[in-house]
VOBA-1610 file (N, C-alpha, C; in pm, whole numbers, padded with zeros to 5 digits, always signed):
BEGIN
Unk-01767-00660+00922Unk-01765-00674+00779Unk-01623-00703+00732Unk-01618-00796+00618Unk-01490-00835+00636Unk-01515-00856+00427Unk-01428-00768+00364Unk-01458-00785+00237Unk-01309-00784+00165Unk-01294-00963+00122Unk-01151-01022+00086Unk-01119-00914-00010Unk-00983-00892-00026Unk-00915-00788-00142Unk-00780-00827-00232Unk-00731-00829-00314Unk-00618-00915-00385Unk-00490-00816-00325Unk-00386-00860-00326Unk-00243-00764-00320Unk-00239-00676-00437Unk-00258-00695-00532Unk-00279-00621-00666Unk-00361-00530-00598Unk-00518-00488-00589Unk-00600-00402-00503Unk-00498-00265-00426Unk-00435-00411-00346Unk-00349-00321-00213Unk-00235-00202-00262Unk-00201-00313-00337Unk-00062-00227-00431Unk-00102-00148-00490Unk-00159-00105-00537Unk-00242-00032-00650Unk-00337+00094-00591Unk-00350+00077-00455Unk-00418+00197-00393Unk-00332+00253-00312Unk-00187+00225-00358Unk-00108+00324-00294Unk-00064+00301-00146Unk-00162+00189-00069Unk-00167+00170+00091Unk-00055+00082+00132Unk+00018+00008+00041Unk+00116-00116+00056Unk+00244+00051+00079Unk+00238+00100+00013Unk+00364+00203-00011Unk+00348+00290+00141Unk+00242+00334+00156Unk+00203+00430+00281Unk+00243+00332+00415Unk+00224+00211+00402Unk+00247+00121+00515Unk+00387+00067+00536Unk+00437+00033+00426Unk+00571+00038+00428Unk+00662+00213+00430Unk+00603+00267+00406Unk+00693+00380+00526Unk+00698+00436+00638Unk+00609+00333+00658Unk+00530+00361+00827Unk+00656+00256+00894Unk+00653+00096+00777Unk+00728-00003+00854Unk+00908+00028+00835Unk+00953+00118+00765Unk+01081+00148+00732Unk+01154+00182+00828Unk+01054+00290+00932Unk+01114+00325+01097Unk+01216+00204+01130Unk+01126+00102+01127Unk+01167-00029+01219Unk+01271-00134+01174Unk+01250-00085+01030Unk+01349-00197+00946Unk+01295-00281+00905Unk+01179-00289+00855Unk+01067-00342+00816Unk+01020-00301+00667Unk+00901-00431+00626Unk+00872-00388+00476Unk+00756-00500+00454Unk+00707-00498+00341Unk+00639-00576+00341Unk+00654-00589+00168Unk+00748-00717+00195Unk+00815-00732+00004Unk+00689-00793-00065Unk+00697-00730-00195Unk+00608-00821-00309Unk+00662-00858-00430Unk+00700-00993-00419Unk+00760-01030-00569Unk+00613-01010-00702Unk+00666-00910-00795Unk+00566-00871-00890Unk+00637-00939-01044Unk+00566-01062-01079Unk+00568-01109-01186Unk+00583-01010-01278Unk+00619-01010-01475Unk+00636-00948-01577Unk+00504-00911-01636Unk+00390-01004-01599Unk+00303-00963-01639Unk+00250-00876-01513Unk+00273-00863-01461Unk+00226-00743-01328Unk+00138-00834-01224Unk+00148-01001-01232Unk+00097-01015-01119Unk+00161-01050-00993Unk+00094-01030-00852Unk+00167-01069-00727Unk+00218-01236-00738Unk+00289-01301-00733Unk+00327-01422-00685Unk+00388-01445-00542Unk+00385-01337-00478Unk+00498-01394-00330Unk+00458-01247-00258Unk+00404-01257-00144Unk+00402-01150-00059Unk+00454-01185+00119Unk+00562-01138+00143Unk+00629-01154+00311Unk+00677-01031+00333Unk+00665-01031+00489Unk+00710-00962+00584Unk+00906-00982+00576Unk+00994-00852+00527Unk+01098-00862+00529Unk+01196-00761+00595Unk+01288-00834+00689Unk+01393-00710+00726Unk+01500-00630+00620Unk+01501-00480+00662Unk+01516-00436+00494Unk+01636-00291+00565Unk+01744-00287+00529Unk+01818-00179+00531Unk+01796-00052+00504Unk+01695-00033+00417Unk+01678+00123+00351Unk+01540+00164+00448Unk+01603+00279+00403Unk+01438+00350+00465Unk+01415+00487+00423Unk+01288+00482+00355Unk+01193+00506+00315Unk+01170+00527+00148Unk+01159+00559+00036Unk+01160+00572-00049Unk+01216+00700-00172Unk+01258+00678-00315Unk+01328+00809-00405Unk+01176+00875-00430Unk+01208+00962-00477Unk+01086+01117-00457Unk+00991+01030-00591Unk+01023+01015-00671Unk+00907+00966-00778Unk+00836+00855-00745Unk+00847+00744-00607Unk+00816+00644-00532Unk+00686+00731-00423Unk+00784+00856-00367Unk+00698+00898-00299Unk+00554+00997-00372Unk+00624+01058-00472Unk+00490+01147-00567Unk+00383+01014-00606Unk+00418+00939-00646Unk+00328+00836-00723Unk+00246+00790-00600Unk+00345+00747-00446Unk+00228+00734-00360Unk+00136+00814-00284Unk+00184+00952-00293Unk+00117+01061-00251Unk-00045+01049-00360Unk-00022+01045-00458Unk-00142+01011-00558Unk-00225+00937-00550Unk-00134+00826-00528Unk-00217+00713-00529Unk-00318+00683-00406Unk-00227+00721-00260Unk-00331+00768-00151Unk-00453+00856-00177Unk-00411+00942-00210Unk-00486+01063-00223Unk-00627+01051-00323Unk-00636+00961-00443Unk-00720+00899-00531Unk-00788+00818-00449Unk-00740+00704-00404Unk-00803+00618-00284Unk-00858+00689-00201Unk-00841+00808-00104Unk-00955+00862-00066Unk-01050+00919-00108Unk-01039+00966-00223Unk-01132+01069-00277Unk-01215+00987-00320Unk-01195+00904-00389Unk-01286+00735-00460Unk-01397+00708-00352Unk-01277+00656-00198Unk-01357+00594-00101Unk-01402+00667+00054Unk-01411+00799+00029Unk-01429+00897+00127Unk-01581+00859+00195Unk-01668+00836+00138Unk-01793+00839+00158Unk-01800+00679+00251Unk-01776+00633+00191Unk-01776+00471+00273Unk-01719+00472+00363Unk-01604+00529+00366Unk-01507+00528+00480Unk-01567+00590+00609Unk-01622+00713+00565Unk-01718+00818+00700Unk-01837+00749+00718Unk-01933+00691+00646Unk-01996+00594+00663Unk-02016+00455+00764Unk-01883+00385+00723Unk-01881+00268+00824Unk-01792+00329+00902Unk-01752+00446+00942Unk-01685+00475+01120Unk-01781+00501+01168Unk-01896+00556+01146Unk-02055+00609+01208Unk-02144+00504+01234Unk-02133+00381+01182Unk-02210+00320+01221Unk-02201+00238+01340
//
């Protein structure tokens, strides 16, 4: 099953942030130029000096994970069982 999703989606469920501090170890990132009106225009793979994120970066993604599961808990245990 393969169900297309926008970067907006991605960004927005918190998982772009959780993955990029996964990729920060490495020196890694995964940049998104975010237009004024809040949309994606440009998404690449970039080598990046800092690592990992300031605490209100990390509270907001702690949330935002944490909503995303609770939303999609059921589907998620669902299609690993099948």
């Amino acid at each position: 099953m393969v169900n297309k999703k926008t970067w907006e989606e991605f960004r927005n469920s918190g998982l772009l942030w959780f993955i990029n501090n996964i990729l920060h170890l490495f020196g890694w990132a995964i940049a998104v130029k975010v237009e004024e009106d809040g949309s994606i225009s440009n998404v690449y793979p970039a080598r990046v000096k800092f690592r990992g994120f300031d605490e209100k970066s990390n509270t907001d993604g702690y949330i935002k994970v944490s909503r995303y599961l609770k939303d999609n808990i059921g589907d998620l245990l669902r299609e690993s069982e099948e």
